[in-house]
C-alpha positions as a printed Julia matrix, in Angstrom:
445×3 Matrix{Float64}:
  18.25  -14.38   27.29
  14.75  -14.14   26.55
  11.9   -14.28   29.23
  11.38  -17.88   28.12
   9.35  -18.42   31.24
   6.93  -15.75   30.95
   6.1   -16.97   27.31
   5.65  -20.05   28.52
   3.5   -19.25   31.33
   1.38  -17.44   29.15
   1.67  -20.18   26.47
   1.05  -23.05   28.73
  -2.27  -20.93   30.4
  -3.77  -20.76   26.89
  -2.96  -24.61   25.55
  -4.4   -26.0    28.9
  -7.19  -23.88   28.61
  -8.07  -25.06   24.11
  -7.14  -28.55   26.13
 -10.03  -28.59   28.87
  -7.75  -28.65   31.42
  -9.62  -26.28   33.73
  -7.07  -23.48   33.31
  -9.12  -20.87   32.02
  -7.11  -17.12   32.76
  -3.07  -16.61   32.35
  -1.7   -14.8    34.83
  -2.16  -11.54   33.07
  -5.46  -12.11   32.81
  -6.54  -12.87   36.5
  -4.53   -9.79   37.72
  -6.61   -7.56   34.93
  -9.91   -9.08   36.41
  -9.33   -8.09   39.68
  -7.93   -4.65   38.98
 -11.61   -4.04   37.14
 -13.22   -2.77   40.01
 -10.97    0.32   39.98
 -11.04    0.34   36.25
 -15.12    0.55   36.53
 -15.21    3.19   38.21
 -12.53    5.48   36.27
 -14.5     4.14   32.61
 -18.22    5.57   34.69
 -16.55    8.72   35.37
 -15.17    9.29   32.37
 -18.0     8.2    30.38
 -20.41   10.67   32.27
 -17.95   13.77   32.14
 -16.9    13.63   28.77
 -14.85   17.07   27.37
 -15.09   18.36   23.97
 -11.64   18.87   21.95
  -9.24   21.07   23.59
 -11.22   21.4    26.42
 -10.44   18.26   28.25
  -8.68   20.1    31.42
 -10.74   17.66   33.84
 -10.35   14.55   31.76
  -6.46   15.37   31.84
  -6.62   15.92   35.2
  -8.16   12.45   36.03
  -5.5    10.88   33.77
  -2.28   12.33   35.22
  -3.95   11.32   38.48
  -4.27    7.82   37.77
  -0.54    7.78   36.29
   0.95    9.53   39.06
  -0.77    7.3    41.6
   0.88    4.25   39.67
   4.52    5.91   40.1
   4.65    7.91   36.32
   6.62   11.49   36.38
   3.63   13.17   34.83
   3.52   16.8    32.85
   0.74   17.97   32.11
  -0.32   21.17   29.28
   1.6    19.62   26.44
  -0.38   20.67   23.23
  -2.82   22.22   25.41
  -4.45   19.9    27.47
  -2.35   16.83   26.45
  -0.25   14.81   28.69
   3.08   13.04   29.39
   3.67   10.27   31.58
   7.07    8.78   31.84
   8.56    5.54   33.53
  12.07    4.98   33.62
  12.73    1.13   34.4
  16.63    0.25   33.32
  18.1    -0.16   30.32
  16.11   -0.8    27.11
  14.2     0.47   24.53
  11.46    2.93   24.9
   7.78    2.57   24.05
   5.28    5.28   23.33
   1.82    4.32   24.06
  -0.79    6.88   23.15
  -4.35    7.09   24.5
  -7.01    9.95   23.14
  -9.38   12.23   25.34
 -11.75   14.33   23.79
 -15.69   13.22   23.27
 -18.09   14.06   20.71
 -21.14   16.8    20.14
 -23.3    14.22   20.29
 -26.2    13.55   22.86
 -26.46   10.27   24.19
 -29.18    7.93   23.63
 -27.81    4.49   24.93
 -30.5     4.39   27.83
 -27.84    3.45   29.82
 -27.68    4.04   33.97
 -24.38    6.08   33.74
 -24.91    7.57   30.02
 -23.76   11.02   29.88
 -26.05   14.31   29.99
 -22.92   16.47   29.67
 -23.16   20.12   28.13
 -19.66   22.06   27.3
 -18.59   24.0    24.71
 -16.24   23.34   21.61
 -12.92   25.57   21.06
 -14.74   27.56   18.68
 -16.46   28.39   21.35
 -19.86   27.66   20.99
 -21.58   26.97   23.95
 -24.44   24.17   25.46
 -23.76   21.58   23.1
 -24.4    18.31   24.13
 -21.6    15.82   24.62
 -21.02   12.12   24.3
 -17.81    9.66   24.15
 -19.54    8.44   21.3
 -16.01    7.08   19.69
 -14.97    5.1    22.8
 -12.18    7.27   23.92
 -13.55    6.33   27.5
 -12.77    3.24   26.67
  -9.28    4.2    25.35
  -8.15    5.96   28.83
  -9.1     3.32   30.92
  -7.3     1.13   28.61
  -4.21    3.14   29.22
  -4.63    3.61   32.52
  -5.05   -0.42   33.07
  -2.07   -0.77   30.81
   0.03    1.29   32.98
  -0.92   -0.68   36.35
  -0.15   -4.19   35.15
   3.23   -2.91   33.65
   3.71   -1.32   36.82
   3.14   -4.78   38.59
   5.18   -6.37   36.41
   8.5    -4.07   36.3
  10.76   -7.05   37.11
   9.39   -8.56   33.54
  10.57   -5.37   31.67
  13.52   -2.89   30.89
  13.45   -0.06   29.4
  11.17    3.37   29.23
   7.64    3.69   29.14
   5.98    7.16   27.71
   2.08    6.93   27.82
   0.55    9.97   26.49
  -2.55   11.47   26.81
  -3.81   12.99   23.44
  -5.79   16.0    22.84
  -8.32   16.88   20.07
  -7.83   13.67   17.94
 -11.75   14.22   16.75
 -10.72   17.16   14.96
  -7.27   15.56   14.01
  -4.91   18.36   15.73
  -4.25   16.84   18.96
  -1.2    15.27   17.76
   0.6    17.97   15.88
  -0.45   20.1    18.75
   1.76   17.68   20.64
   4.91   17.24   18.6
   4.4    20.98   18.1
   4.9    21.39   22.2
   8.41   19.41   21.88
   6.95   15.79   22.46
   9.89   14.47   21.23
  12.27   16.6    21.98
  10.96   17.36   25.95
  10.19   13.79   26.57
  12.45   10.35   26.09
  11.88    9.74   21.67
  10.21    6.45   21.54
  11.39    3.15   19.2
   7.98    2.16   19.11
   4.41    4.03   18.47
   1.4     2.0    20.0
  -2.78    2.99   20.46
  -6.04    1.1    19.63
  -9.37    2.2    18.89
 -12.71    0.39   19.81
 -14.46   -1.14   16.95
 -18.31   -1.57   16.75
 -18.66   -3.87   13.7
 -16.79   -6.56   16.32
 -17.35   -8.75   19.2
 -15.93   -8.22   22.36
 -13.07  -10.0    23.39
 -11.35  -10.3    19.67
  -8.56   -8.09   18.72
  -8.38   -6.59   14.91
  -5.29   -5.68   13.14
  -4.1    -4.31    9.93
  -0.14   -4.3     8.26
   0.38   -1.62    6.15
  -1.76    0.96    5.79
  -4.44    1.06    8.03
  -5.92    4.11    7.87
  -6.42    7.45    5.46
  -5.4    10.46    4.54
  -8.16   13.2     5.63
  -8.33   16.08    3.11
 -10.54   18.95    3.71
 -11.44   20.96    0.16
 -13.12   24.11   -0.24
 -14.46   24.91   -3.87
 -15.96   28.64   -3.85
 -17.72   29.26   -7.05
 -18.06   33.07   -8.09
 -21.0    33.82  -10.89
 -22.91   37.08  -12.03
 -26.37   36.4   -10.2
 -29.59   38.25  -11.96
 -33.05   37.38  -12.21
 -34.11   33.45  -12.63
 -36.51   34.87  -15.88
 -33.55   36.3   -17.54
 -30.49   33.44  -16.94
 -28.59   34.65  -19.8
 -27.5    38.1   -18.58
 -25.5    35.57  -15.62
 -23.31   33.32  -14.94
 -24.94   30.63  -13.06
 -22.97   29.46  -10.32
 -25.28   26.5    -9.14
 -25.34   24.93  -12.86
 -21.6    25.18  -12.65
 -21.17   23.41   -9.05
 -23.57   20.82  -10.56
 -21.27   20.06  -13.07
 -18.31   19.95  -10.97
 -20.31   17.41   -8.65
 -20.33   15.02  -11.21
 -17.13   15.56  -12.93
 -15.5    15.19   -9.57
 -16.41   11.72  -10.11
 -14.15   10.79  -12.67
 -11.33   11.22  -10.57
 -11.98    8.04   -8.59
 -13.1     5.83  -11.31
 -11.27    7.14  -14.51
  -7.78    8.57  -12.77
  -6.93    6.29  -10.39
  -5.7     3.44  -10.49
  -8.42    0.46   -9.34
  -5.98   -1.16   -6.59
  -5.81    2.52   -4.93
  -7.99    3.1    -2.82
  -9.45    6.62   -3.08
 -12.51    8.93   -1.97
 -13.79   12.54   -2.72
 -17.21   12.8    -1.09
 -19.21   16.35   -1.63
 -20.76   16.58    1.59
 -22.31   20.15    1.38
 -23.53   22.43   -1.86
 -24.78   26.0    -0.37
 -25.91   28.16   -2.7
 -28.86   30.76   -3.57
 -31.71   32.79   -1.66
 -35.04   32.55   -3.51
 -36.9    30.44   -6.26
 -36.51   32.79   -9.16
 -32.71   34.49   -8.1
 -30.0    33.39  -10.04
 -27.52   33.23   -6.98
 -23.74   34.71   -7.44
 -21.72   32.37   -5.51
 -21.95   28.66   -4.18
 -19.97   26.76   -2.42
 -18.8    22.99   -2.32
 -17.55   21.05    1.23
 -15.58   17.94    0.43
 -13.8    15.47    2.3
 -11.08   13.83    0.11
  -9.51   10.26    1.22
  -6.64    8.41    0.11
  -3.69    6.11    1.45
  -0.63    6.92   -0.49
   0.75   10.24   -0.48
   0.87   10.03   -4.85
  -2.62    9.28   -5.13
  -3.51   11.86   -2.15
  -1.54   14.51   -4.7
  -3.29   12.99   -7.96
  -7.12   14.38   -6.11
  -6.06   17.54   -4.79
  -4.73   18.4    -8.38
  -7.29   16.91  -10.08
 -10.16   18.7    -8.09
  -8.45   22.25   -8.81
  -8.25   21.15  -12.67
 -11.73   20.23  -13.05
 -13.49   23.0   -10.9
 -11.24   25.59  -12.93
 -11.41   23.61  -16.56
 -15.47   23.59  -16.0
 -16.13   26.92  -15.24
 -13.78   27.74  -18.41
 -16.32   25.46  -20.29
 -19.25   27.31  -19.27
 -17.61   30.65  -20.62
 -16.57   32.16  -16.66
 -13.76   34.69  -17.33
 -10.45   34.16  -15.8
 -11.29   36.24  -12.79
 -14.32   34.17  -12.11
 -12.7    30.99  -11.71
 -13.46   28.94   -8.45
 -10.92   29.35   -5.82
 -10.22   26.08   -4.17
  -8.79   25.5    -0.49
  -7.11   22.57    0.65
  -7.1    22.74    4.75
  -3.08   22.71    5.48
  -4.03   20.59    8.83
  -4.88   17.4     7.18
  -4.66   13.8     8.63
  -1.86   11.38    6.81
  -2.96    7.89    6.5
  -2.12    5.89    9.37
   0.71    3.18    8.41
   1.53    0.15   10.47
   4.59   -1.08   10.46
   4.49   -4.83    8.99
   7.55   -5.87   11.46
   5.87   -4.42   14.32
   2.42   -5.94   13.88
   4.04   -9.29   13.24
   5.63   -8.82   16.63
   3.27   -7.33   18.46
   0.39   -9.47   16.94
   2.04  -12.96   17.72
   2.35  -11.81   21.5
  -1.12  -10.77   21.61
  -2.81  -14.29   19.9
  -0.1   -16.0    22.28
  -1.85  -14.21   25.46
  -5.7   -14.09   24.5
  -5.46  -16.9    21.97
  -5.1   -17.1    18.55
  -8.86  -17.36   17.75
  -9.62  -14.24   19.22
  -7.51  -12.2    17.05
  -8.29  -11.08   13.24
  -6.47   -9.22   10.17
  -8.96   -6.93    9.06
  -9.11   -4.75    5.99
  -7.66   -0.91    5.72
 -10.7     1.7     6.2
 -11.1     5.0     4.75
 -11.75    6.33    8.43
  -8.9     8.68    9.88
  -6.99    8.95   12.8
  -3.88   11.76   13.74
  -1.86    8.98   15.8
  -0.59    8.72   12.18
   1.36   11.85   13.13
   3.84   10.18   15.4
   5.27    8.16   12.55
   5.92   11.24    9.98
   8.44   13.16   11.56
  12.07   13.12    9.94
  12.87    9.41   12.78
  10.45    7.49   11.28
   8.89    5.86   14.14
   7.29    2.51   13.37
   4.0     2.64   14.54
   0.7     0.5    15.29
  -2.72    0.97   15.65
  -5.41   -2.11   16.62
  -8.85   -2.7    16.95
 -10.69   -3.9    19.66
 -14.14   -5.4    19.47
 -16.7    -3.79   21.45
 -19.82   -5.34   20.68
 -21.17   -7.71   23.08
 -20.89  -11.5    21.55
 -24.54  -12.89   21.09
 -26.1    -9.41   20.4
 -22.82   -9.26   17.44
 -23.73  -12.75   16.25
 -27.64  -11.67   16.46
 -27.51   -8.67   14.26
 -25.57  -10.84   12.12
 -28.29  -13.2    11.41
 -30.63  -10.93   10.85
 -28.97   -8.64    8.65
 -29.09   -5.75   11.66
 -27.05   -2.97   11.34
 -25.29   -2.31   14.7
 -24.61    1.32   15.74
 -21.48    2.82   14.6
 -18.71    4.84   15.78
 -20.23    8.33   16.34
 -23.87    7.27   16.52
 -25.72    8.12   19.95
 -26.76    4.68   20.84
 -22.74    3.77   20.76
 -22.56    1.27   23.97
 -19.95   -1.03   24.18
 -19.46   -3.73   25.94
 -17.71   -1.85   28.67
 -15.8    -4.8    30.41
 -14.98   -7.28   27.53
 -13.62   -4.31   26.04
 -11.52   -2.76   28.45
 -10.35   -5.86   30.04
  -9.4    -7.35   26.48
  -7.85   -4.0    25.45
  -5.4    -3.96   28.51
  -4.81   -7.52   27.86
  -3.64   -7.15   24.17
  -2.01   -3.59   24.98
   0.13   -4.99   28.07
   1.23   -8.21   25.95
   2.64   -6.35   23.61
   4.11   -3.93   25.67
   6.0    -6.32   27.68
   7.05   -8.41   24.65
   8.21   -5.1    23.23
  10.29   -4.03   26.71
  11.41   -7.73   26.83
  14.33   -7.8    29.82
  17.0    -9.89   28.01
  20.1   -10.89   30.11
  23.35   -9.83   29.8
């Protein structure tokens, strides 16, 4: 038998409430309010001791703290400085819930009280760079950790096994196969169900975002290394100009998109950096191209890769380079899949979320060319269904403000990033525990 009467609880909280009946909280919601003192104070911490990738030993610290305080079996040094906490609680499925850790090189210019004036240094080790949780993953952990304390209040609601996991190095997307790589999911309990969120700052605070299908995209890193016979810029036809070539291969490039794919595919190949040449009048020997390549479906992901080696080798065949000039092209072997959400799961999960923060507060939104390595836990050989939301951190009349005005609010990775710190984390434990408890439902026998 279902739990009929937490539904309903929850149900009835939300109707009274539309109905001006003076109920204005569910349960769920009252007990996250009052837990937000302790969550304040974890969210200021992290915010003003944020860790670069791979180097979030403290932050993972703090974590397995808070989870070990709330009754988790907790190991830590799982992909590095990833962690595992685990909750056994009967018989039942068993949920993964996935929260990131590492911060951005970014210095902070929110002007806020607690904003961070951090300095680390990056796993390539260079050192003194300034650091910021400029994506919200502050936001994410004390999300998680909230999560974990209602569901810990509520064990007589669920059954089964809870695995909340601490992810390193998402911002460089190698956190999770650094993971899964450490025996995730062979070490820990295998999970039915992959969950996480991400802030959003194009929404207001309080409204959850969701997406079926694909969600997310694959990340491609390209390379394009152009060899040439540099000379003197007076005599250009004793070389082979290398800079004339990458030109060409710059524009060509842009066929691919709009000639080779198909228009309902989504697709991307952005040159984000042309080095080449010295001095005015040197005809440089090499250059090199920096692309980022983004796709959702694994054919049309292909359909780029190939297509960039074909052009950058077919052009500099055109322009008379011998065979053993031809631009070399690298495709990074540590790319990030597109993030797919499983349609059956978001139905579920969504429909417990609008039933516990209301149906108006919730929102389909549309796929973004953005990436995100929780994809990861979906594409080994089991499968996983998996689910990534959104929730809105902007704060509601400065959202509906910039609106009117045509502003454009700071985005994810900018240094005046400030969300709505409580809105956000209280909705995000809100939607996160709803759909972990529907998820763990306790049936009877």
């Amino acid at each position: 038998m279902k739990r009929a009467g937490f539904h309903l609880t929850l149900g009835l909280g939300i109707f009274l409430a539309l109905a001006g009946q003076g109920v204005t909280q569910t349960p769920l919601q009252t007990a996250i309010e009052s837990d937000y003192k302790h969550l304040q104070t974890l969210y200021t911490h992290l915010h003003q001791n944020p860790e670069l990738s791979f180097r979030e030993s403290e932050t993972a610290k703090r974590i397995a703290e808070e989870l070990r305080a709330a009754g988790f079996e907790v190991t830590t040094g799982i992909g590095g400085t990833g962690l595992v906490g685990v909750m056994h609680n009967g018989e039942g499925p068993t949920l993964l819930i996935r929260t990131d850790l590492d911060a951005l090189p970014v210095k902070e210019q929110t002007g806020k009280t607690y904003a961070s004036s951090a300095l680390g240094q990056n796993y390539l080790g260079d050192k003194n760079l300034p650091i910021m949780h400029a994506c919200g993953h502050d936001v994410h952990m004390t999300a998680l950790v909230g999560t974990a304390r209602r569901l810990v209040a509520l064990k007589d609601q669920w059954s089964g096994t809870l695995v909340l996991i601490g992810q390193p190095a998402e911002e460089i997307g190698l956190g999770a196969s650094a993971m899964l790589d450490d025996g995730l999911f062979s070490r820990f309990p295998k999970p039915d169900y992959n969950l996480a969120l991400h802030v959003n700052a194009n929404m207001p605070s309080g409204m959850i975002g969701y997406t079926s299908g694909y969600a997310l995209a694959n990340v491609d890193s390209v390379d394009i290394k152009i060899r040439g016979i540099g000379g003197h810029g007076a005599y250009p036809q004793a070389t082979k100009d290398p800079i004339v070539l990458g030109a060409y291969i710059v524009t060509a490039l842009q066929t691919l998109v709009s000639r080779e794919v198909a228009p309902q595919d989504p697709a991307v190949v952005t040159v984000g950096a042309f080095h080449a040449g010295t001095k005015h009048n040197i005809i440089s020997d090499n250059a090199h191209l920096k692309l980022t390549v983004r796709s959702y479906s694994d054919e049309v992901r292909e359909a780029l890769l190939n297509g960039i080696k074909r052009i950058a080798e077919n052009e500099a065949r055109a322009f008379g380079f011998t065979e053993n000039l031809l631009p070399t092209i690298e495709v990074e072997k540590t790319y990030t899949p597109a993030a797919y959400n499983n349609p059956a799961l978001v139905k579920r999960a969504m429909a417990a979320i609008a039933v516990e923060i209301g149906a108006q507060n919730v929102k389909e939104m549309p796929a973004v060319m953005g990436g995100e390595d929780f994809a990861q836990y979906g594409r080994t050989k089991d499968k996983i269904p998996g689910f990534i939301f959104w929730a809105g951190a902007v704060e509601p009349n400065k959202y509906a403000k910039a609106k009117a005005v045509g502003e454009i609010l700071p985005s994810l990775h900018s240094p005046f990033f400030a969300p709505d710190a409580k809105a956000t984390i209280t909705t995000a434990v809100n939607a996160m525990s709803a759909a972990a408890l529907d998820l763990l439902e306790k049936t009877d026998e």
